[in-house]
Wavefront OBJ file of the C-alpha trace (Angstrom):
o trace
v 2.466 -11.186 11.160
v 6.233 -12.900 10.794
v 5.523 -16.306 11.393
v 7.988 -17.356 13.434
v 9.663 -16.371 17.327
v 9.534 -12.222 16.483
v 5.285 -12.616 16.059
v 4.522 -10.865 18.902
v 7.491 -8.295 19.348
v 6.550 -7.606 15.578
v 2.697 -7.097 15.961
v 2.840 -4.913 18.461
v 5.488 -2.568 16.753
v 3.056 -2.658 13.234
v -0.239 -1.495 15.449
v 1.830 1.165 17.382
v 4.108 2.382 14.782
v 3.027 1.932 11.054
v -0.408 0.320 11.371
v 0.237 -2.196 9.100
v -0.165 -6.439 9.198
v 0.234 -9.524 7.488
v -0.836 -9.001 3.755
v -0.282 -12.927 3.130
v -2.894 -14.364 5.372
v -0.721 -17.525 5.181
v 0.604 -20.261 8.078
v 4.298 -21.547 7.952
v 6.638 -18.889 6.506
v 5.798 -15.982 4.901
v 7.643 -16.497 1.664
v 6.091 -19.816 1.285
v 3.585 -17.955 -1.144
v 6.625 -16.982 -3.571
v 6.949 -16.316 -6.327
v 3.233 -15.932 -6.974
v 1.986 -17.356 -9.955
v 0.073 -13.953 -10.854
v 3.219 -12.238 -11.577
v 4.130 -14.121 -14.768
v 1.812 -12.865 -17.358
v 3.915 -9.898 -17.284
v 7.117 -8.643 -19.000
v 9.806 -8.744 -16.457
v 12.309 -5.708 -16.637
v 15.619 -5.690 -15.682
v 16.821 -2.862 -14.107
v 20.209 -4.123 -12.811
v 18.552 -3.586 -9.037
v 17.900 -7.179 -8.102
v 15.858 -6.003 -4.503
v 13.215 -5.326 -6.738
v 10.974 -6.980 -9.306
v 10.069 -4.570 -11.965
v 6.997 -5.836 -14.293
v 5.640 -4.264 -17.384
v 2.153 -4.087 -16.987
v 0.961 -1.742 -19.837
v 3.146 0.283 -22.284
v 3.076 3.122 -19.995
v 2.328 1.661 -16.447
v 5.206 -0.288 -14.484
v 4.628 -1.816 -11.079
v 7.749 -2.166 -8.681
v 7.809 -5.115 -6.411
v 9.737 -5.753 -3.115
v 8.960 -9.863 -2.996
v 11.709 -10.318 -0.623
v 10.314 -8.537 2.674
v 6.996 -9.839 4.086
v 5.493 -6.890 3.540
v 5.754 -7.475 -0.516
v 5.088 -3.567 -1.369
v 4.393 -2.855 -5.087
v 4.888 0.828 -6.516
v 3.427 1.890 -9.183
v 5.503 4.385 -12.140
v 2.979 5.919 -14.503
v 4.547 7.514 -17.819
v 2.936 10.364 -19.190
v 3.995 12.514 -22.116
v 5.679 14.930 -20.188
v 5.720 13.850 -16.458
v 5.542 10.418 -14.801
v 3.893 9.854 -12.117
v 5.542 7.374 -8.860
v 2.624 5.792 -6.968
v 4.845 5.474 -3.461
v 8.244 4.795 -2.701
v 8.178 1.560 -0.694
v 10.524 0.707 2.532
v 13.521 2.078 1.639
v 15.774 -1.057 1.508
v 16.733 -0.780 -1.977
v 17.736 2.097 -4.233
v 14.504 2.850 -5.805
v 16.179 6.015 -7.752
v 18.185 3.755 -9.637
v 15.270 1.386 -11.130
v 13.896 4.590 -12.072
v 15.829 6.074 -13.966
v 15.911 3.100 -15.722
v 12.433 3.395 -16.422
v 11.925 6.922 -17.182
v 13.812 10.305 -17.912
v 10.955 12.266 -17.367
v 10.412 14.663 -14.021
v 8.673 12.379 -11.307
v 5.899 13.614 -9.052
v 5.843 11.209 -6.161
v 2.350 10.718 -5.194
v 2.136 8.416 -1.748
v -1.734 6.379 -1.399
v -1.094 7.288 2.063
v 1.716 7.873 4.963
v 2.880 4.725 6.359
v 6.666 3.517 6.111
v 6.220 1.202 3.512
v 4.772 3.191 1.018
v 7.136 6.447 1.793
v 9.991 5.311 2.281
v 11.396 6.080 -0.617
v 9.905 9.847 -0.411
v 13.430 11.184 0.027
v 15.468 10.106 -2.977
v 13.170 12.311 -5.235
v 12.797 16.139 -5.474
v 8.795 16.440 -6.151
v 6.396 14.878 -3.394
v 2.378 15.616 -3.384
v 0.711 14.612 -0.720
v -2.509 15.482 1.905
v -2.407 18.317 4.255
v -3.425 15.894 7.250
v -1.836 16.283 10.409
v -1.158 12.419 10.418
v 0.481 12.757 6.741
v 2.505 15.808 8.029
v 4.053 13.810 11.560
v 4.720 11.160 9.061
v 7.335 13.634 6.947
v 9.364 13.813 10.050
v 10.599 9.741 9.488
v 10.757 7.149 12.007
v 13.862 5.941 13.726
v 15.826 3.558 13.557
v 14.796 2.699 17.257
v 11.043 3.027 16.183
v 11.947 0.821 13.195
v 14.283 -1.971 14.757
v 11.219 -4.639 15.645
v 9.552 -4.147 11.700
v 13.016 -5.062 10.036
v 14.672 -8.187 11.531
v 16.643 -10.786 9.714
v 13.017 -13.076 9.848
v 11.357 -10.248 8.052
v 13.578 -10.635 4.987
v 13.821 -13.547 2.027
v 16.798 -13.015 -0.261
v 18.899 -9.953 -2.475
v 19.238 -7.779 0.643
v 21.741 -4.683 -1.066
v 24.781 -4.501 0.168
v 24.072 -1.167 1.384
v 21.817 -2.214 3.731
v 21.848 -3.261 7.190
v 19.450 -4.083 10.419
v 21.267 -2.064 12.832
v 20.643 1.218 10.808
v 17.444 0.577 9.225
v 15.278 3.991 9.314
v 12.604 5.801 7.294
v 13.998 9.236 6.346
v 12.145 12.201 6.614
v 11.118 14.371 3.288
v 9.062 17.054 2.407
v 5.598 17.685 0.964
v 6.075 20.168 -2.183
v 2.551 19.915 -3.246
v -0.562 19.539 -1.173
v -3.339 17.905 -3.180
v -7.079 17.810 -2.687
v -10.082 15.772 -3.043
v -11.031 15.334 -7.046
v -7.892 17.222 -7.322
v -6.812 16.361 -11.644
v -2.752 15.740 -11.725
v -2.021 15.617 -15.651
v 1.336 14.095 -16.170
v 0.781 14.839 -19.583
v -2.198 13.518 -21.825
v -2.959 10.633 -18.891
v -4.993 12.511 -16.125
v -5.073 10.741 -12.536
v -7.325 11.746 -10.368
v -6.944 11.992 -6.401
v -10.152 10.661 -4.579
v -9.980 11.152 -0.226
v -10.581 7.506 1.027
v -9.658 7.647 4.711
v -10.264 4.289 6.923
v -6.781 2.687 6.843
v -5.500 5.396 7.810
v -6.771 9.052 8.050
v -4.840 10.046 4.930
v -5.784 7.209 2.659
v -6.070 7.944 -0.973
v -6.977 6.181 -4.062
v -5.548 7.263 -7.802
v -8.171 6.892 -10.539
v -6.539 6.513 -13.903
v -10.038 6.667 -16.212
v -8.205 6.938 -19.434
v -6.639 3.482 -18.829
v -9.487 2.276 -16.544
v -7.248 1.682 -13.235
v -7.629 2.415 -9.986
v -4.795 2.452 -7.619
v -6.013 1.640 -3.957
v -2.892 1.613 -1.950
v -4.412 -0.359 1.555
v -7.671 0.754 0.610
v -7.801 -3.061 -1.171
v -5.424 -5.775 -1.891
v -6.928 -9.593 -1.682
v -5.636 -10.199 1.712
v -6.153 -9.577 5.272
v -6.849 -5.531 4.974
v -6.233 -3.593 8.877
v -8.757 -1.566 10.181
v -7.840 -2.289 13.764
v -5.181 0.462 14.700
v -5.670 3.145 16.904
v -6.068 5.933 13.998
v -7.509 3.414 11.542
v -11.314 4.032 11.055
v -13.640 1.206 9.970
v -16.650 3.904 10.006
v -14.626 6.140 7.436
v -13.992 2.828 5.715
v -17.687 2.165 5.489
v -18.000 5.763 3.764
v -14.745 4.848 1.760
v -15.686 1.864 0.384
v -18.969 3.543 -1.165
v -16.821 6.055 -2.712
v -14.725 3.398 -4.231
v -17.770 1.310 -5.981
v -18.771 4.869 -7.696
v -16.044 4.291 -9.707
v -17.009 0.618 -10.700
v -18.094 1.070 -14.585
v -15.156 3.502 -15.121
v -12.393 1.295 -13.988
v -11.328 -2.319 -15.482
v -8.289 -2.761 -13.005
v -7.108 -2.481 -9.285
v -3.906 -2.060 -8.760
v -3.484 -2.541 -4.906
v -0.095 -1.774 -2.853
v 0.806 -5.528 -1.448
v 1.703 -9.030 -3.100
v -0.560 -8.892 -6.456
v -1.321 -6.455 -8.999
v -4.250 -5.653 -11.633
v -6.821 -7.295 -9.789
v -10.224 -7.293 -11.515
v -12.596 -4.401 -10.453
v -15.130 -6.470 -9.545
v -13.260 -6.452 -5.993
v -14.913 -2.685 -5.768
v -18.698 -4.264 -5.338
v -17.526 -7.094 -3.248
v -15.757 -4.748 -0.788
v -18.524 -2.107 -0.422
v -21.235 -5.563 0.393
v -18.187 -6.358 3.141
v -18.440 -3.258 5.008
v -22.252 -3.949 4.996
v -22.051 -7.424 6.452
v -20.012 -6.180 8.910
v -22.237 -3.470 10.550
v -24.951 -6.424 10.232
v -25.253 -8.148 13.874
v -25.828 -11.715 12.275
v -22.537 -11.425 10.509
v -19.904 -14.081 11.864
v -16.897 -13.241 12.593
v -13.176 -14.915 14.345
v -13.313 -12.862 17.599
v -9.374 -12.148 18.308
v -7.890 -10.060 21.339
v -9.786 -6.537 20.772
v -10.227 -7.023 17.237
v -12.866 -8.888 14.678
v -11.779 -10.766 11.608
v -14.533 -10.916 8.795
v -13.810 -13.131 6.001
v -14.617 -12.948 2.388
v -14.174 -14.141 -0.694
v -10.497 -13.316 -1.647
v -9.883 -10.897 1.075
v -10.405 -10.027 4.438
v -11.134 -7.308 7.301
v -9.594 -6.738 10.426
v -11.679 -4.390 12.592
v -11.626 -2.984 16.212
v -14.031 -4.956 18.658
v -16.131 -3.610 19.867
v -16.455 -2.151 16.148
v -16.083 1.384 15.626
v -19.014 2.343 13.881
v -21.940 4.397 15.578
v -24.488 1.853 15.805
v -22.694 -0.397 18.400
l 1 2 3 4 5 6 7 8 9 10 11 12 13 14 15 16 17 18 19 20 21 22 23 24 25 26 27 28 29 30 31 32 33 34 35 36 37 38 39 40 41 42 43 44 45 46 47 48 49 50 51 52 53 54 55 56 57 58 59 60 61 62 63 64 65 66 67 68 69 70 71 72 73 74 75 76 77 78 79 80 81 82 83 84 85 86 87 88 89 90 91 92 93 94 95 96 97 98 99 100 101 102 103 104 105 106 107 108 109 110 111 112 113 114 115 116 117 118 119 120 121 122 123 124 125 126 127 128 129 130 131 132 133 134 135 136 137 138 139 140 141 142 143 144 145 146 147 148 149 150 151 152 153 154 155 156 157 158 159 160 161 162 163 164 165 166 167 168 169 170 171 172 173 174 175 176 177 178 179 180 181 182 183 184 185 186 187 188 189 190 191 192 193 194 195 196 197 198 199 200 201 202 203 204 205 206 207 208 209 210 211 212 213 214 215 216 217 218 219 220 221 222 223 224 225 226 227 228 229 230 231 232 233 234 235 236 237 238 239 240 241 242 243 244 245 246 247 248 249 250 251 252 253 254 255 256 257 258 259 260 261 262 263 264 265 266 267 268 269 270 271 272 273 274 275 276 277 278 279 280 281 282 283 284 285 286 287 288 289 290 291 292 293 294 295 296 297 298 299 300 301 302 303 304 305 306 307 308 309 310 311 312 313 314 315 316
């Protein structure tokens, strides 16, 4: 995970307490990837909140980027005609509120892909949060501590443009409240730009995906990013995964665009096929894998998957 001295004090916090991993997939340090090349064939914004990158993707569709923590969380603010729509709230380092408001004066409905700090972070700055009635979703709302926290945010975890306001020795995800609870094919119209919510659980038991047909994206959260994606933690589930990733490919011919949670954005659909063949491979015997300590690493091409060993799938 962080690449240098806090690697193991920091793995064993992410598997324990947020489930999450190294997104990069890359030796040396972290931010040796930066600034990704990916990111400039979009309009930068600037919102007067340097923690963040904000990047016009489409006329209506921003993504929000936090490049400077390893984790390098995007966020997603879709603009309807009467709503907009916040697809997660990231860490809470910065002051997401503010960028925002610079965006939008609509209402927001925070939607979260699923419950882990780094995508809710943000929950409590903003008066309207949907989310899944799932026991793991609802512990989540309660926040972490700043002692559950302390190992996940060190000074080795962090580039550049730390806020002021911020500091190590107070770092904590705040609790919030659900307002809405949403359900599977559940239609959220923000006005004239329906998303749909589709139940994708694996990475977590409360994984979601957002399916924006009428501009052909599909917002996947940790469902996909082209990286190392984590199947490995205690309530992550590579046989809902399996089921998951099935669910995902039905949506193939009616989305253009993924628009994943970590490092890059708008990745071609094509991913959608690619992933479902993964989960395949891996229930396949013959299928090499990097055997690590109680985990499998499968690799393919432009991502990979992390899984329990011995795999948790019913066939062995």
């Amino acid at each position: 995970m962080i690449r240098k001295i806090t690697l193991l004090l920091l793995t064993a916090f992410l598997i324990t307490a947020c489930d999450k991993g190294d997104k990069s997939g890359a030796q040396g340090n972290w931010y040796d990837a930066l600034p990704r090349e990916s990111w400039s064939k979009f309009e930068k914004i600037d919102t007067g909140q340097n923690w963040f990158e904000v990047y016009k993707l489409t006329d209506n569709t921003y993504a929000i980027y936090e490049p400077y923590q390893w984790q390098e969380a995007i966020s997603y603010l879709l603009i309807g005609s009467e709503k907009a729509m916040l697809v997660d709230t990231l860490q809470g380092i910065g002051n997401l509120k503010a960028v925002t408001d610079k965006l939008t004066n609509l209402p927001i409905i925070v939607m979260n892909t699923h419950s882990h700090y780094d995508h809710v972070s943000g929950n409590w700055q903003y008066d309207t949060i949907y989310g899944v009635s799932n026991p793991y979703t609802l512990d989540n709302t309660k926040g972490h501590s700043h002692e559950e926290m302390k190992a996940g945010m060190t000074p080795d975890t962090v580039w550049k443009n730390l806020p002021d306001t911020f500091s190590f020795d107070t770092y904590e995800s705040k609790p919030y409240n659900i307002d809405k609870f949403v359900e599977d094919g559940e239609i959220i119209d923000i006005g004239g730009r329906p998303i749909e919510v589709v139940y994708t659980p694996g990475h977590s038991p409360d994984s979601v995906i957002l399916v924006d047909k009428q501009n052909r994206m599909m917002f996947t959260g940790d469902s996909f990013y082209p990286a190392p994606i984590y199947l490995y933690s205690e309530k992550a589930s590579f046989e809902d995964f399996f089921i998951s990733a099935q669910i995902m490919f039905d949506y193939h011919d009616q989305v253009d665009y993924l628009m994943p949670g970590h490092n890059e954005t708008m990745q071609p659909a094509a991913y959608l096929n690619k992933l479902r063949q993964a989960t395949m491979d891996i229930i396949n015997p013959s299928t090499r894998y990097i055997q690590g300590d109680k985990r499998r690493t499968y690799q393919f091409d432009g991502f990979s998957i992390i899984v329990k060993d011995p795999l948790d799938f019913g066939i062995r």
